[in-house]
C-alpha positions as a printed NumPy array, in Angstrom:
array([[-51.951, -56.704,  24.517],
       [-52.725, -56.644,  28.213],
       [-51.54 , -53.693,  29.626],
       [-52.389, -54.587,  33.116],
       [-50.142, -57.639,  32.957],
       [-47.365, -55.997,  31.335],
       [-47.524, -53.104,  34.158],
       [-47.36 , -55.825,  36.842],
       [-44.698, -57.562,  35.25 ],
       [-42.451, -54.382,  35.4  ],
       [-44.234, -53.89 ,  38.998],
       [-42.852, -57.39 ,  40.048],
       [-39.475, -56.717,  38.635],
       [-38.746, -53.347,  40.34 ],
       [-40.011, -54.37 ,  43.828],
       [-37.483, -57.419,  43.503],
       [-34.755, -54.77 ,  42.276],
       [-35.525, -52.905,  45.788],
       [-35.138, -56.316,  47.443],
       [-32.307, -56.778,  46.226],
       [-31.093, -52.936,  46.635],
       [-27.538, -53.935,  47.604],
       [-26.585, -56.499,  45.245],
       [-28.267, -53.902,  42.358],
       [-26.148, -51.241,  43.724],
       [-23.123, -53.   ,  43.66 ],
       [-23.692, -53.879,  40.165],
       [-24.757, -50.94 ,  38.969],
       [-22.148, -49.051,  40.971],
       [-18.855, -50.788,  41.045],
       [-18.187, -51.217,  37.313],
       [-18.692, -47.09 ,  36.04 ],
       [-16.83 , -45.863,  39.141],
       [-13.902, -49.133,  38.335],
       [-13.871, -47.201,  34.882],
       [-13.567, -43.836,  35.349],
       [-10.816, -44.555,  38.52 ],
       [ -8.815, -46.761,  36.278],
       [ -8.529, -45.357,  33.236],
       [ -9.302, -41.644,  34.011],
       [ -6.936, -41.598,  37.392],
       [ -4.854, -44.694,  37.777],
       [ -3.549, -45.111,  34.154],
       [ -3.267, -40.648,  33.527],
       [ -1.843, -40.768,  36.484],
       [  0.515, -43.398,  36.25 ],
       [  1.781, -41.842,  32.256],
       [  0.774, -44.881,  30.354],
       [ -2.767, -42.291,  28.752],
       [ -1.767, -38.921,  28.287],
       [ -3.678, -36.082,  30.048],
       [ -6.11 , -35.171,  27.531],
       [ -7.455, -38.862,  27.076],
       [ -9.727, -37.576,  30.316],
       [-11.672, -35.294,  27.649],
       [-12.293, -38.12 ,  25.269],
       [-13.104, -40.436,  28.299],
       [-16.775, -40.152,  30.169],
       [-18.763, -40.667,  27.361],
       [-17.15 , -43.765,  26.382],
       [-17.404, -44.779,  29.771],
       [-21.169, -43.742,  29.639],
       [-21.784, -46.153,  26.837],
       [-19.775, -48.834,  28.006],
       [-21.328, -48.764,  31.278],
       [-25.01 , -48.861,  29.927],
       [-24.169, -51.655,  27.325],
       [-22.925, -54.046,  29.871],
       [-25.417, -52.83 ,  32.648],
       [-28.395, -53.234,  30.057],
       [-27.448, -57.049,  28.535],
       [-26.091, -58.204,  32.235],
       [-29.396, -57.02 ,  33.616],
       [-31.429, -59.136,  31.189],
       [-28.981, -62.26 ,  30.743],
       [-28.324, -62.983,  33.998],
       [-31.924, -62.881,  35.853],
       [-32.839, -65.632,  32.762],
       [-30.17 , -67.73 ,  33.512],
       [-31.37 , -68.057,  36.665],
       [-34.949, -68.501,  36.039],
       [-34.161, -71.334,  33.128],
       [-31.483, -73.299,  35.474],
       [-32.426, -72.784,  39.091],
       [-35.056, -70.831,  40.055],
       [-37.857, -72.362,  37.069],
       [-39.53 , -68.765,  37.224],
       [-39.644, -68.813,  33.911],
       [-42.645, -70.975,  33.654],
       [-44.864, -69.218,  36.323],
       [-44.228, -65.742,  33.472],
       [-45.095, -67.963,  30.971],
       [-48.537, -68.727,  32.26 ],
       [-49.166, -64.86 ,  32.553],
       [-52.134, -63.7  ,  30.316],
       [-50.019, -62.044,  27.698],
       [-48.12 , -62.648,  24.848],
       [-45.   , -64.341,  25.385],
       [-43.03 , -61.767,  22.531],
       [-44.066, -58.681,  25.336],
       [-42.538, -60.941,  27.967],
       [-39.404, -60.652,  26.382],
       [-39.893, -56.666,  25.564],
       [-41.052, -56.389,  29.286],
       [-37.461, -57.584,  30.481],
       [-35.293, -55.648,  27.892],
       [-37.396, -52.443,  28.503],
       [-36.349, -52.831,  32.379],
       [-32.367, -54.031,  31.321],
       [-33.109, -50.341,  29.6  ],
       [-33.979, -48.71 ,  32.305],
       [-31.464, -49.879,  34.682],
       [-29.014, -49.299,  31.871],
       [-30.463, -45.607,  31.787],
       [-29.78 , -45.624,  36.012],
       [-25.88 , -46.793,  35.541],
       [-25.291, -43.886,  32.394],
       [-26.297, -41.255,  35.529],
       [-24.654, -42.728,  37.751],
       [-21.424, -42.061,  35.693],
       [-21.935, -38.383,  35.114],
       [-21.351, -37.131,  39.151],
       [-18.285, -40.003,  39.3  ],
       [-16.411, -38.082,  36.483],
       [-18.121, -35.177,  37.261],
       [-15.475, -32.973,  38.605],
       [-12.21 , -34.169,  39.053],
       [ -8.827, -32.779,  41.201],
       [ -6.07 , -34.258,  40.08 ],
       [ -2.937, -32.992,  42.581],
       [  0.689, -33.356,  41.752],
       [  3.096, -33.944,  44.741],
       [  1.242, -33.88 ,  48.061],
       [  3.411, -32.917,  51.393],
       [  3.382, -32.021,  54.716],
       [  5.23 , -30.365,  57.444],
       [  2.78 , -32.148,  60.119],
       [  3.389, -35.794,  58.807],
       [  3.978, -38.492,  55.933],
       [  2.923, -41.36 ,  54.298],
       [  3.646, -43.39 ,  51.737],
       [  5.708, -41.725,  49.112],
       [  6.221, -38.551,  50.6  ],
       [  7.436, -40.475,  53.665],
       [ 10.41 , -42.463,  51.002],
       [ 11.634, -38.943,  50.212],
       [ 11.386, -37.139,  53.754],
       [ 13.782, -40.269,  54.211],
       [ 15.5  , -39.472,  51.606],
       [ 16.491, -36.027,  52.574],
       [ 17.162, -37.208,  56.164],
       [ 20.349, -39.906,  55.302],
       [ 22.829, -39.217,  57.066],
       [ 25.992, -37.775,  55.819],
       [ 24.888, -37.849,  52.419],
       [ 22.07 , -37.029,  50.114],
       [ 20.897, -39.875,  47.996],
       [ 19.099, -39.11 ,  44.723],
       [ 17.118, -41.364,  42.269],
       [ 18.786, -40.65 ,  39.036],
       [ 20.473, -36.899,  38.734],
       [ 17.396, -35.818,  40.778],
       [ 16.15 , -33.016,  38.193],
       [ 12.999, -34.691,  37.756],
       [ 10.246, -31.229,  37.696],
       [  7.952, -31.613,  40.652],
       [  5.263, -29.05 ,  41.47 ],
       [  4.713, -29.716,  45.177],
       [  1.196, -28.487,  46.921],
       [  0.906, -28.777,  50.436],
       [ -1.755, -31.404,  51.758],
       [ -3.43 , -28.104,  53.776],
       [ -4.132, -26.819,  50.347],
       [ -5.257, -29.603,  49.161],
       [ -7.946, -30.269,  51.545],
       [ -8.768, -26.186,  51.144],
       [ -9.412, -26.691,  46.982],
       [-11.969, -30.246,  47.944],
       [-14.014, -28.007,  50.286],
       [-13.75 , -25.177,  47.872],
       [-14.833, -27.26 ,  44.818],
       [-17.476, -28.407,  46.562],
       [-18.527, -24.747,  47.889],
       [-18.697, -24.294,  44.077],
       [-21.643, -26.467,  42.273],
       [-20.944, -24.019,  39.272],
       [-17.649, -26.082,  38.537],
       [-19.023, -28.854,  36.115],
       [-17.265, -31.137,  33.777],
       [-13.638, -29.748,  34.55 ],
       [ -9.97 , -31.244,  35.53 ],
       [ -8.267, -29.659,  37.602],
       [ -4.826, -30.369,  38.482],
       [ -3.519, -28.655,  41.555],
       [ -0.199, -27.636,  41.811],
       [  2.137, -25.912,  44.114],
       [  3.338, -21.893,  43.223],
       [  6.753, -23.254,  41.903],
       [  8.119, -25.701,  40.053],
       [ 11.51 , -27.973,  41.579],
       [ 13.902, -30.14 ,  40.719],
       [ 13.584, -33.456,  42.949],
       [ 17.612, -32.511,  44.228],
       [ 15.665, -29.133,  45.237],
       [ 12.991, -30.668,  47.035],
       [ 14.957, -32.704,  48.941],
       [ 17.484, -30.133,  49.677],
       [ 14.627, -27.838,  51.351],
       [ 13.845, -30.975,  53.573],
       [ 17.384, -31.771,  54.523],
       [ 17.39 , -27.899,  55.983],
       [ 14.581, -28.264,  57.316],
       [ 15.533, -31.139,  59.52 ],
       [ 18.572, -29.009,  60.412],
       [ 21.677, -31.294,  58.817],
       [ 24.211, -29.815,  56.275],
       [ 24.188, -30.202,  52.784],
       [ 26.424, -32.939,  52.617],
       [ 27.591, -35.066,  49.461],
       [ 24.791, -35.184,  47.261],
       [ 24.997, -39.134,  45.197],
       [ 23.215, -39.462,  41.857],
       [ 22.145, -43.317,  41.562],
       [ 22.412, -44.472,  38.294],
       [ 19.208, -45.752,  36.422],
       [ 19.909, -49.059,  37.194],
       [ 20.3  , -48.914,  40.498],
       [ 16.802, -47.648,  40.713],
       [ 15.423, -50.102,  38.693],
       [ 16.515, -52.621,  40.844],
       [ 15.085, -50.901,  43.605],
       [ 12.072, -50.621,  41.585],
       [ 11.34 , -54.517,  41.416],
       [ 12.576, -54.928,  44.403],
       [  9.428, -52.996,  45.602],
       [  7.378, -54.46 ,  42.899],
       [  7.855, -58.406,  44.332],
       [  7.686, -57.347,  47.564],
       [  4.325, -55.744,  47.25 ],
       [  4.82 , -53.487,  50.093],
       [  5.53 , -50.014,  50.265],
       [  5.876, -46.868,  47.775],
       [  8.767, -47.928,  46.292],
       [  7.03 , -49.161,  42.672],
       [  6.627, -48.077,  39.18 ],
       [  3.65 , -45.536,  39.71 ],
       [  6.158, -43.679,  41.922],
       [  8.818, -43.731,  39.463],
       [  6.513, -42.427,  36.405],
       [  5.205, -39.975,  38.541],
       [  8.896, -38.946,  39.083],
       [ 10.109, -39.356,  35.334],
       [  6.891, -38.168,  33.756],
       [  7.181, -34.639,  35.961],
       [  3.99 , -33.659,  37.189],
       [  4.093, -30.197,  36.813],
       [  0.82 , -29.563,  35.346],
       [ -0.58 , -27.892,  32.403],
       [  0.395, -24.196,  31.592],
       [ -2.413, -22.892,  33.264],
       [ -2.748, -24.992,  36.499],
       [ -1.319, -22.647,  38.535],
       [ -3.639, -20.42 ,  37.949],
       [ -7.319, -22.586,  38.237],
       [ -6.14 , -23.76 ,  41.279],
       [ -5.304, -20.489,  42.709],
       [ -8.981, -18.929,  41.544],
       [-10.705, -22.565,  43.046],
       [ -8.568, -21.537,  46.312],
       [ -9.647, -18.032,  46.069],
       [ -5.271, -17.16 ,  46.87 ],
       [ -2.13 , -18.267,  45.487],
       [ -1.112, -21.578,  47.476],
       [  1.891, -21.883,  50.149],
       [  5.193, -22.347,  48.924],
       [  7.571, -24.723,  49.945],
       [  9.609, -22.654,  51.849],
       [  6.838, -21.06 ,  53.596],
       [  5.32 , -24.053,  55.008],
       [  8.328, -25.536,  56.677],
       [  9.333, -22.018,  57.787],
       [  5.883, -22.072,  59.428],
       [  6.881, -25.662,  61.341],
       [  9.968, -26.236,  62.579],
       [ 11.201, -29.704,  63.082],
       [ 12.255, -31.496,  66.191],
       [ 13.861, -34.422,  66.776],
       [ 10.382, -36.605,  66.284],
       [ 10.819, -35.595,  62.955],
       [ 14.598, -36.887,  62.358],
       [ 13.949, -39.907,  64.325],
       [ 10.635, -40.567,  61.96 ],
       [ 12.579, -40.36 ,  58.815],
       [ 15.632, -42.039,  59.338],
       [ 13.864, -45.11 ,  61.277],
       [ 11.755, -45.35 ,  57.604],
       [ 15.03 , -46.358,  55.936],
       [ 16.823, -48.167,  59.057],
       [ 13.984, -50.264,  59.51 ],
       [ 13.95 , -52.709,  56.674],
       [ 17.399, -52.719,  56.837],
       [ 17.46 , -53.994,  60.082],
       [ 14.779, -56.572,  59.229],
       [ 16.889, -57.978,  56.451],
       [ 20.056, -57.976,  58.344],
       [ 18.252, -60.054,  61.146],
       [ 16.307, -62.437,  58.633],
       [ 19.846, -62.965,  57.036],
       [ 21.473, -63.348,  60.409],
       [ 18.912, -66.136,  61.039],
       [ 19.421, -67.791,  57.912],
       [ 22.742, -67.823,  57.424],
       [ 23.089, -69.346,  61.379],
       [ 20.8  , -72.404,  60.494],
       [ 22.565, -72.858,  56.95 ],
       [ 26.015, -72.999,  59.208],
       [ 24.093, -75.246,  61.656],
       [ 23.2  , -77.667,  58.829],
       [ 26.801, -78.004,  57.233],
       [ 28.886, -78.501,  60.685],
       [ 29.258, -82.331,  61.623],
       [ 27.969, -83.757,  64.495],
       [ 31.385, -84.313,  66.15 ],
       [ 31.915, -80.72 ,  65.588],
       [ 28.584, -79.939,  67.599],
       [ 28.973, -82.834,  70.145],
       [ 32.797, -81.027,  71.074],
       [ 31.364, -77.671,  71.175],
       [ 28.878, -78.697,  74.349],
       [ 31.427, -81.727,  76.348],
       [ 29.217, -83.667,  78.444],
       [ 25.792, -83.313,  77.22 ],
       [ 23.936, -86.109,  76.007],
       [ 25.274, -86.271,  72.26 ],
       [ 21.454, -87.456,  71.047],
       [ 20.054, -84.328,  72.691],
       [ 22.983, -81.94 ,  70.762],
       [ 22.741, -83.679,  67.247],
       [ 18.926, -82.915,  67.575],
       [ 18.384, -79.77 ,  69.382],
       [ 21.679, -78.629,  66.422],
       [ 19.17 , -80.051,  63.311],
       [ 16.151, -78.434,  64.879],
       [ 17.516, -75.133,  65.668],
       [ 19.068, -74.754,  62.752],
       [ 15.771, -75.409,  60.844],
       [ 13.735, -72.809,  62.865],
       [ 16.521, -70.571,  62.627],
       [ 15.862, -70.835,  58.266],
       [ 12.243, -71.   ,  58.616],
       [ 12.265, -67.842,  61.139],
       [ 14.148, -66.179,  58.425],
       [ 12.565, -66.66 ,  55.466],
       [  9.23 , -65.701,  57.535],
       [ 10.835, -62.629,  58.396],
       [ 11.785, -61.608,  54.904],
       [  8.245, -62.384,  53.401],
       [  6.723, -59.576,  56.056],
       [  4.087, -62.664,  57.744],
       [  3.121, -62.198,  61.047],
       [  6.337, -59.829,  61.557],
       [  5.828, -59.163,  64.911],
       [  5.054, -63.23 ,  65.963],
       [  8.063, -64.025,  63.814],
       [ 10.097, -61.328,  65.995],
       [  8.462, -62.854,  69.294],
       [  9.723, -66.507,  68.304],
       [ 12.645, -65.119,  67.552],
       [ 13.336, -63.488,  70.799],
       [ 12.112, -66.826,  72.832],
       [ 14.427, -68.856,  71.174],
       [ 17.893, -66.437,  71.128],
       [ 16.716, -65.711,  74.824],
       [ 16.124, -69.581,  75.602],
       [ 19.491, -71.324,  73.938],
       [ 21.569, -67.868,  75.63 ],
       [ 19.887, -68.937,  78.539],
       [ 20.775, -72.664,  78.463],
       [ 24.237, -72.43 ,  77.047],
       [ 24.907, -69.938,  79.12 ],
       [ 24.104, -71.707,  82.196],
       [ 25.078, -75.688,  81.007],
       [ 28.252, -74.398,  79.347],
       [ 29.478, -71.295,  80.842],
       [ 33.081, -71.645,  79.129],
       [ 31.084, -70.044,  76.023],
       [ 30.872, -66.726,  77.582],
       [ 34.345, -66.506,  77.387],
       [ 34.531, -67.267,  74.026],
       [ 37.027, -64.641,  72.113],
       [ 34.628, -64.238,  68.925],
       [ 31.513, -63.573,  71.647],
       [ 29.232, -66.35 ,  70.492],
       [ 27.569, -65.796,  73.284],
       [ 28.299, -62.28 ,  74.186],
       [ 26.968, -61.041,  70.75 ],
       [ 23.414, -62.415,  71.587],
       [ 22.623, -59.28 ,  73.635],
       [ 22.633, -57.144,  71.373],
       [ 20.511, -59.501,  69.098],
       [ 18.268, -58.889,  72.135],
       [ 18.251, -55.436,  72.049],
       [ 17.533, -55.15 ,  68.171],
       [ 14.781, -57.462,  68.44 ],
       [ 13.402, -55.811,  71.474],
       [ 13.626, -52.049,  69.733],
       [ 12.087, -53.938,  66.264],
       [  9.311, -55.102,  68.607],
       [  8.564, -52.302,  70.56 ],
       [  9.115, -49.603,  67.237],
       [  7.555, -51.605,  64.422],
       [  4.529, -50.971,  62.924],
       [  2.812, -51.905,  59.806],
       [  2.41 , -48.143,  58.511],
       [  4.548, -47.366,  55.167]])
């Protein structure tokens, strides 16, 4: 045995790891933490694992990671040294036996198994797992739904009966329980969930928002299930949005928290948290506010009404006959009409359809402003009878121009 070879073997193999730092650390990194944020937070979380699986969960995770880390580490680098890079043979030719070439390359797959085991440990380390996060100062995603929620007007819509349990904890707590958990190295090994000081029904919640944005507590409608299941899949095809099933099993599976939750994450914040009531109180709303929530709602249904609009124009384009088109502009070229009809008509489908699928909204919105701008412009001009027109063919495109403007100038991709 030549311990000199071996020793530069393992020399060689950890001065190409540091080479190749980033590719090692992405290997060694990505698959614990994809683990432990998966099945510890995203599948908890979501109610498909109950709460205690998170006890049963890092040391599995430990051994998985290792396992995989250790055989990937040694499989793959000989793959490449049989197939492409022939560095097989130049290890080969090193004065030792070729059995302690193969120990040499599992004892390093060890040790960089050994690195990824560690590197689990702070991941799952210590882990805050909140319930219902709001603000007074601002929303997004879900919490943003809801504020909209509240804010209907002349009604209060509610998934269900709305007596889902919710535990809210506002987001300045929140970010007061990271920067005490990490004033605290002593906390090891624990799950925390941090919750609010009382527990709500959802119709509660909302109803403490609706005051807050100063309307009356108007008819309060109870969607059936299935109305929110639709809803549901809608949000699920479209992709976009916190309208999906995590929301809804966060909702139905009522994260309240254990028994004592309350109480850890009043001794991590060192005093009980804010209440509901008590943070709005401490925030009034203004109009910003009103105007914030209700444009959250209005919004895509102003975006569908348009794409449908556009749609339904160049389906009713396709299906009139050419006479009917030619009569409707007397004296222009009846070539020009039958073709400037086809290809409007098309753009005006394509435009839609574009619109609904959320591509390039605010192009989509541009083109469409050109071209209800443009043929208002030329009809307008070549065919003034049309203004007169008792259904307002013409007439009606201004206030196309207006929504489009207001889509333009208000849109934005935050959800």
């Amino acid at each position: 045995m030549n311990w000199k070879t071996f020793l530069a073997l393992l020399s060689r193999d950890a001065h190409v790891a540091r080479r190749n730092v980033i590719q090692l650390l992405l290997q060694t990194f990505l698959q614990p933490m994809m683990f432990v944020f998966i099945f510890g937070r995203v599948m908890v979380s979501s109610g498909y694992m109950p709460t205690s699986y998170k006890s049963l969960l890092l040391p599995g995770i430990m051994a998985i990671s290792m396992v995989f880390t250790g055989v990937w580490a040694v499989a793959m680098p000989l793959i490449a040294e049989f197939q492409f890079t022939h560095e097989i043979e130049d290890r080969l030719l090193a004065p030792i036996e070729n059995d302690w070439l193969a120990i040499e390359k599992v004892l390093f797959g060890a040790a960089q198994a050994v690195v990824a085991g560690l590197i689990v440990i702070p991941v799952g380390w210590l882990v805050l797992r909140p319930g219902l996060v709001y603000s007074a100062h601002g929303a997004y995603g879900g919490t943003t739904l809801l504020r909209a929620l509240a804010a209907m007007p002349g009604m209060l819509l509610l998934p269900s009966d709305g007596s889902q349990a919710i535990c809210p904890i506002a987001l300045e707590d929140l970010v007061a329980a990271i920067v005490a958990a990490l004033a605290q190295p002593q906390r090891r090994a624990q799950i925390i969930e941090l919750v609010g000081p009382m527990t709500l029904t959802l119709r509660e919640y909302l109803l403490a928002w609706r005051t807050w944005f100063g309307l009356k507590a108007t008819r309060v409608v109870a969607t059936p299930r299935w109305m929110s299941n639709v809803a549901i899949a809608f949000g699920e095809w479209s992709g976009r949005g916190p309208l999906c099933r995590v929301i809804a099993n966060l909702l139905e599976r009522e994260r309240v928290g254990s028994v004592d939750a309350p109480v850890r994450t009043q001794a991590l914040l060192g005093r009980a948290p804010a209440a509901l009531a008590q943070v709005l109180a401490q925030r009034p709303s203004d109009s910003r506010d009103l105007l914030q929530a209700r444009w959250y709602l209005a919004r895509p249904l102003l975006l569908a009404a348009l794409a449908i609009v556009w749609i339904g124009s160049g389906m009713v384009g396709f299906s009139l006959s050419h006479a009917v088109a030619t009569a409707a502009l007397p004296g222009w070229p009846e070539t020009f009409v039958r073709v400037a009809a086809l290809l409007g008509s098309l753009a005006n489908i394509v435009l839609g359809f574009a619109l609904l699928s959320g591509w390039a909204r605010r192009r989509v919105l541009g083109l469409m402003l050109v071209m209800v701008l443009g043929y208002t412009l030329l009809i307008g001009i070549g065919a003034p009878m049309h203004w007169l027109d008792p259904f307002g063919g013409l007439l009606k495109n201004i206030s196309v121009v207006a929504l489009i403007t207001v889509l333009l100038a208000l849109d934005t991709d935050r959800r």
